[in-house]
KOLTORLO-301869 format. One record per atom (N, C-alpha, C): x, y, z. Coordinates in steps of 0.2 Angstrom, whole numbers, plus 5000, padded with zeros to 4 digits. Each point is the difference from the previous one (the first is absolute). Last residue first. Layout:
# KOLTORLO-301869
XYZ
...
***
This chain:
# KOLTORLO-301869
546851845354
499349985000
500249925006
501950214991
499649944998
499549995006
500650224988
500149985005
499949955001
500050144982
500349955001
500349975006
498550214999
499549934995
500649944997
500450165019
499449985003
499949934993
501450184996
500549955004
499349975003
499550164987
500549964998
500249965000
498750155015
499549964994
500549974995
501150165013
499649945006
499649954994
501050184988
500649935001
499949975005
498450174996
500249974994
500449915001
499550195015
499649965000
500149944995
501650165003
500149945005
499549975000
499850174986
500549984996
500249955007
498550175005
499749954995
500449954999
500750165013
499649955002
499549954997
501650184993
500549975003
499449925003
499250224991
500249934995
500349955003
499250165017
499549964995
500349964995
501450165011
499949935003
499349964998
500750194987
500649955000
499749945004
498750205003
499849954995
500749954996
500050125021
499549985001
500049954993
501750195005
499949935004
499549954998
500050214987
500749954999
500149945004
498150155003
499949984993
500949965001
499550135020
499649924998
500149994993
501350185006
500149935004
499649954997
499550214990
500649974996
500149925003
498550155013
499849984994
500449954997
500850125017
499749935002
499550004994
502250124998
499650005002
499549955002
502650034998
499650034993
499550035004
501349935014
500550024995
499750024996
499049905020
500350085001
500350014993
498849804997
499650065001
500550075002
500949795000
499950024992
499650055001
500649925021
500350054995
500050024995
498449865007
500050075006
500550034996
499749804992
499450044999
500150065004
501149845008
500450024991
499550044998
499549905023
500550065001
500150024993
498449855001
499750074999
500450025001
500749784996
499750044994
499850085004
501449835012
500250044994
499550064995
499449865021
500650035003
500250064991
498349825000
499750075004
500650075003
500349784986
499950064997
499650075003
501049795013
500750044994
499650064998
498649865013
500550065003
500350024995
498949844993
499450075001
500750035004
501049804997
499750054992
499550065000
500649855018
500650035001
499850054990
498349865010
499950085005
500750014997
499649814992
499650044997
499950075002
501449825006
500150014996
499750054998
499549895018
500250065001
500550034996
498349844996
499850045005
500750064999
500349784992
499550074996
499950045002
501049865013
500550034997
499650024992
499049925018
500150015002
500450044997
498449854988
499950045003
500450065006
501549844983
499349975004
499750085002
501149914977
500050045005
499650005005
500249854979
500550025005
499950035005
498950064979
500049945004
500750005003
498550204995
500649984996
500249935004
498150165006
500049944997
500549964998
499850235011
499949945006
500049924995
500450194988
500549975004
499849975004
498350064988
500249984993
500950005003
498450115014
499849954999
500249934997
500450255000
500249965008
499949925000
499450154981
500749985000
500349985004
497650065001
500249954994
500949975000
499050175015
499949975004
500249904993
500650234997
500349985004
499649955002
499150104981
500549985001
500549995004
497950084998
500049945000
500649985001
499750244998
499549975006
500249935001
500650154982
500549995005
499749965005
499050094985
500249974994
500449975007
498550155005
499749944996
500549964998
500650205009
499949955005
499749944996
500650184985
500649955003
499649955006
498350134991
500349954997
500549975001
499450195015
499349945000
500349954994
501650195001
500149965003
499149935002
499850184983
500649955000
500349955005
498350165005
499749944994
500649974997
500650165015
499449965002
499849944997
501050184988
500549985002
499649945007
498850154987
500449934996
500349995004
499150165011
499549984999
500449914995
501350205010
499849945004
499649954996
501550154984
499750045004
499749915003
501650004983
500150065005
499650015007
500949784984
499750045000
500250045004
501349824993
499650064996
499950055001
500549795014
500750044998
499750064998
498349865004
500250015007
500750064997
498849884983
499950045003
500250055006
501249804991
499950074996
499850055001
499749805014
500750035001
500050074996
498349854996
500150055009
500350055001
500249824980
499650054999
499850055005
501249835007
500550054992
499350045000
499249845015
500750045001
500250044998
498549844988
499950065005
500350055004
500849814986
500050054997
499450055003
500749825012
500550044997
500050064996
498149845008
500450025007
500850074997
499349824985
499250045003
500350065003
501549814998
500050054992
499450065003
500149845016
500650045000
500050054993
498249835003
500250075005
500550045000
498449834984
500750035000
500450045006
497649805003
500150074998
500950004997
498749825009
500650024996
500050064997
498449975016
499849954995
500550024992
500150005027
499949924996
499650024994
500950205006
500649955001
499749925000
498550205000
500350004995
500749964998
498650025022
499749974992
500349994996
501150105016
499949925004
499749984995
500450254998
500549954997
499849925004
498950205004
499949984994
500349915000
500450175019
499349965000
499749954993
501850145001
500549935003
499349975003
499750214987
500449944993
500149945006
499250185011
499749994997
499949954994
501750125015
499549935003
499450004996
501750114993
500349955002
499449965004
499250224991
500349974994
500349935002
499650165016
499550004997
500049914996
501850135008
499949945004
499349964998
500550204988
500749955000
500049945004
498850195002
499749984996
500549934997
500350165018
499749935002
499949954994
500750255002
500649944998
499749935002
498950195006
500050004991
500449944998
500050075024
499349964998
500149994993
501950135007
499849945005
499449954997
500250214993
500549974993
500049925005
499050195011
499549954994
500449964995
501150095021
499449975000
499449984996
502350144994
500149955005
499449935000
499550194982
500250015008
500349925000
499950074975
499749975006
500250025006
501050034976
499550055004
499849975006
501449884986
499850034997
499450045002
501849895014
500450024994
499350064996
499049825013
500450085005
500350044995
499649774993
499650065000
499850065003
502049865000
499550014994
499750025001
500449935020
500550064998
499950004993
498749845007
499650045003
500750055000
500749784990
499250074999
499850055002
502049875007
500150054997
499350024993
500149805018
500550025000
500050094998
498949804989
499850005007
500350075006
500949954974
499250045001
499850005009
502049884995
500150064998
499350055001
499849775005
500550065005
500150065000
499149834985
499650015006
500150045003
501549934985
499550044997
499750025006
501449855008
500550064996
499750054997
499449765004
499750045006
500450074999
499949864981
499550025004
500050025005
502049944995
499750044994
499450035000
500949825016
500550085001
499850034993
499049794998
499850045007
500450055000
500749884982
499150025001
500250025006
502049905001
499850074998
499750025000
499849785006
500350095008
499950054993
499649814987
499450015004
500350075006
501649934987
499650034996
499250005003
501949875011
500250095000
499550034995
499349775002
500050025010
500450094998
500249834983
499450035000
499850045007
502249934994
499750064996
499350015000
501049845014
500450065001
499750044996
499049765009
500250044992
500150095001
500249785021
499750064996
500350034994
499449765017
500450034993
499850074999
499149965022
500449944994
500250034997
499350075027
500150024993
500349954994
498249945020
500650035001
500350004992
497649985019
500350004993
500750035002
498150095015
500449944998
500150004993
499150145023
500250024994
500449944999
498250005019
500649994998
500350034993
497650065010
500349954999
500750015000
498750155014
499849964997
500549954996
499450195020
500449984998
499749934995
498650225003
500249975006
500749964996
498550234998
500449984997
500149945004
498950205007
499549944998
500749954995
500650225008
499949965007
499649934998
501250164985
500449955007
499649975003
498950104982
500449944998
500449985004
498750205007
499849944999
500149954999
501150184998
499849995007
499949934999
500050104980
500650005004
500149965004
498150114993
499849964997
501049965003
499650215010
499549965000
500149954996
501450164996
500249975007
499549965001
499650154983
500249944995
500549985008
499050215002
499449955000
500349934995
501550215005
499749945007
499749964998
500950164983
500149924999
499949965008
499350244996
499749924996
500249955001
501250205008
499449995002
499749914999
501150184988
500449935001
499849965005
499350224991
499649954997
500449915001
499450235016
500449994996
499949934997
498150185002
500349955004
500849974996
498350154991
500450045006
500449965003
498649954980
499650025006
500450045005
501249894984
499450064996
499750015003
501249835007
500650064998
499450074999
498949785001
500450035008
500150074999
499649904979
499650015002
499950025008
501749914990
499950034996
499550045003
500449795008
500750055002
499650074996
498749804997
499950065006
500650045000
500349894980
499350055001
500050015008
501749864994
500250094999
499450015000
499749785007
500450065004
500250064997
498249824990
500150075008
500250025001
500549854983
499650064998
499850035007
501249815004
500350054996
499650064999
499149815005
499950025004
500650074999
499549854983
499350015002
500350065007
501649864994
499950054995
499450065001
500449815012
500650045002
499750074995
498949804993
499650035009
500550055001
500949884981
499350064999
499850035008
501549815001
500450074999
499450064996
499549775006
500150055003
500350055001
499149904980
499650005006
500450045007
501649924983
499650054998
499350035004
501249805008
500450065000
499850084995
498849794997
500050005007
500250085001
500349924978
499450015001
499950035007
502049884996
499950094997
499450014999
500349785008
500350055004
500050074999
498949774995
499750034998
500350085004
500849795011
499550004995
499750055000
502150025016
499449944998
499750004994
501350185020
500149954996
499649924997
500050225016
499649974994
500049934996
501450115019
499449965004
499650004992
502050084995
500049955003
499349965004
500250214990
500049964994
500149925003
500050195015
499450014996
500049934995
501950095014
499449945005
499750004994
501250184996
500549934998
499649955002
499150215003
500149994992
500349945000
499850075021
499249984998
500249994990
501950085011
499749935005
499649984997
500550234995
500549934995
499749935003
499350205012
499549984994
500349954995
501150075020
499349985001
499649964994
502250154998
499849935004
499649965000
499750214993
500349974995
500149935001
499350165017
499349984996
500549954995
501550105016
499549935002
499449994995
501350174994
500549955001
499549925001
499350244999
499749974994
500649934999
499750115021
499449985000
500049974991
501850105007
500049985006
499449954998
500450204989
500649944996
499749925007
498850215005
499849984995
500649964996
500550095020
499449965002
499849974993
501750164996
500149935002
499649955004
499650194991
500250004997
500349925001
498050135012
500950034999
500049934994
497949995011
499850085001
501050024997
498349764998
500650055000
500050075003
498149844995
500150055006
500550035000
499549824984
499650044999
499950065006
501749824997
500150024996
499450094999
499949825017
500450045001
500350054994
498349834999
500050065006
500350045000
500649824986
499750054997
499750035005
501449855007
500450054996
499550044996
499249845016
500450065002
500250054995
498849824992
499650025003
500450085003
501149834991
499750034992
499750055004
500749815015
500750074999
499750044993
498549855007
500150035006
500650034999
499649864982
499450035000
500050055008
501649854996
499950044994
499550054999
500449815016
500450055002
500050054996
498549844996
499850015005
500350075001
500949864982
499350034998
499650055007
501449835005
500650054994
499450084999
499249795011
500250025003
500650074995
499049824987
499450055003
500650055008
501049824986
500050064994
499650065006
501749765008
499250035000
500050094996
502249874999
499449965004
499350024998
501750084987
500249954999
499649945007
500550264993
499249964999
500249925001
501750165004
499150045004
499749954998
502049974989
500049985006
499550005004
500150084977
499749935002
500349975006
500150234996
499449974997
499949925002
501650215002
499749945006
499549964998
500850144983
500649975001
499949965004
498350114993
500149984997
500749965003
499450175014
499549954998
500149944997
501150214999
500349955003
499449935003
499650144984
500750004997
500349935005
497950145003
499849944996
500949974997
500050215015
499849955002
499849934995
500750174989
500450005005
499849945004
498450134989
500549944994
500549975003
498650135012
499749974997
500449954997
500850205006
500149965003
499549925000
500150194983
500949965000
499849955008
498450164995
499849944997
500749965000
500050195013
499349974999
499849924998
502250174992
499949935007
499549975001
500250194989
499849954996
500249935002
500250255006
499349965002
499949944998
501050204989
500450005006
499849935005
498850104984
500349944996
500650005004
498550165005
499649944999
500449934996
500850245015
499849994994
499849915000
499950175022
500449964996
499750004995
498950075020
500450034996
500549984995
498349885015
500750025001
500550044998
497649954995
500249995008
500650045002
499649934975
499750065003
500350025009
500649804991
500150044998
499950095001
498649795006
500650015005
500750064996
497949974986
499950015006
500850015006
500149904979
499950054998
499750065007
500549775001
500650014999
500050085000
498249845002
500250025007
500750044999
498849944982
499550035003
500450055005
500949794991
500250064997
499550075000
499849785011
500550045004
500350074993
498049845002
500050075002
500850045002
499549764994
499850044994
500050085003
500749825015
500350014996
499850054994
498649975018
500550035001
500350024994
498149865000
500050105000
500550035003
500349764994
499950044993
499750065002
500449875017
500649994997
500050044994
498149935015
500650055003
500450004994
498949854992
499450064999
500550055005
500749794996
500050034996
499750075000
499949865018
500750035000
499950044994
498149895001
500250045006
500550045000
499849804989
499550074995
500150055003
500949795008
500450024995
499750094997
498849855013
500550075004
500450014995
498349864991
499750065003
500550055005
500349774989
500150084995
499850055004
500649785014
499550024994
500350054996
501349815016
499950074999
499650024994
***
């Protein structure tokens, strides 16, 4: 299996998933409903990766690509479906199977990678997702604004989908079996991930209502909030240089964040707040695909139960972080939310880089 379906899938995967807070403020609208009513969307997402993570190493324990087949052709329905709803349960219906769908291609991903030079790779393909990101609230955005309804978009992310079913064939055997595992480097590696993907989320999720919050329509607050995915595929096209050449990422990547973060919390009017979220993306971008990496590594583990280690920690935070942002937002506001979510979970991320590089320098040789 090349890189190249893996890029495929990544590329459905990140115009959907990136648009579902696009898709939130929209199907909202549709329905009369308030937008924090809605935060299923993404709860399903997290839901599926939950139980993914659990089937994990059952699913994978013969062949990865066939997984990858079925993931890509249930990610397909659920987002067609997700983008003609016309009720409320056509639309739980469609963001059940996309969540599904999409967990599969998150858990498959790190398994068919696995090898030399992995968070470079994973950053590479997780940038193409990102890259591809940037369409979906802009055409949503831009649909919405012409008259068209803007959930529309997410058809054009069935084609690249399609594909991975049908050109995908079966390939090697998943091998190796589990050794000794060091307990605390395997739970300090899951948490990185559920702390990283918990930032991502937050902004992924509840940008584009931030900036709705500060004057915007629906559908320029849709495209405005790109700026954020801007910022992720931009740093995850960096990050392959900047990782052979020791760059700091996670320190780097942290104190972008915070400073996004403050923005984004601050200000008033779209213009900073854009430009705050463009930094958190900067700062956010690398680090799932760096802290995916830095668990697939922990010796011991074979690619199968890394795999689905690592989809049970993106679920955790996709399930926790934007519902706790939701409420924090109904109690105070979503200015207040980010500023208190957000840059807790940046120290928090430091301070497990910290005790990964800890344990890495008396590690024996």
């Amino acid at each position: 299996m090349s890189d190249r379906q893996v890029v495929f899938a990544q590329v459905g995967l990140g115009f959907t998933i990136n648009s579902l807070g696009a898709c939130l403020v929209l199907l909202a609208r549709d329905l009369a409903t308030p937008a924090a009513g809605l935060a299923w969307l993404s709860s399903s997402f997290g839901a599926g990766l939950l139980a993914a993570g659990l089937a994990g190493r059952w699913v994978l324990r013969r062949h990865p690509q066939p997984v990858l087949r079925l993931a890509a052709l249930v990610t397909a329905a659920g987002t067609a479906l997700l983008a003609t709803a016309p009720v409320a349960a056509l639309a739980a219906a469609g963001a059940i199977l996309l969540g599904l769908g999409a967990a599969g291609v998150v858990l498959v991903t790190p398994a068919l990678l696995r090898g030399q030079d992995l968070a470079p790779r994973l950053a590479r393909v997780n940038a193409a997702g990102s890259v591809a990101a940037l369409l979906g609230p802009l055409t949503m955005g831009a649909l919405d604004t012409a008259g068209v309804n803007g959930r529309l978009a997410l058809l054009a992310a069935v084609v690249p989908l399609v594909l991975v079913a049908v050109e995908v064939r079966p390939g090697a055997r998943m091998t190796g079996a589990d050794g000794a595992l060091p307990r605390r480097a395997a739970a300090v590696a899951w948490s990185a991930i559920v702390v990283a993907v918990s930032m991502e989320f937050c902004f992924s999720i509840w940008a584009t209502a931030r900036l709705q919050v500060s004057g915007l329509s629906a559908g320029t607050a849709a495209a405005a909030a790109t700026a954020f995915l801007a910022g992720m595929a931009g740093a995850r096209l960096l990050a392959p240089r900047l990782l052979r050449r020791g760059v700091p990422i996670v320190p780097l990547s942290c104190g972008l964040v915070a400073a996004g973060t403050l923005i984004v919390a601050l200000a008033g009017t779209p213009a900073p707040i854009a430009a705050g979220l463009l930094a958190a993306g900067l700062g956010i971008g690398p680090l799932y695909p760096v802290t995916l990496a830095r668990l697939v590594q922990v010796p011991g583990l074979t690619g199968a139960r890394s795999a689905a280690y690592g989809a049970l920690a993106s679920g955790t935070a996709i399930l926790a972080a934007p519902a706790g942002l939701a409420m924090l937002g109904a109690a105070l506001d979503l200015r207040t939310a980010f500023l208190i979510t957000v840059m807790p979970l940046a120290l928090l991320l430091l301070l497990l880089a910290r005790a990964q590089l800890g344990a890495s320098a008396v590690r024996p040789r």
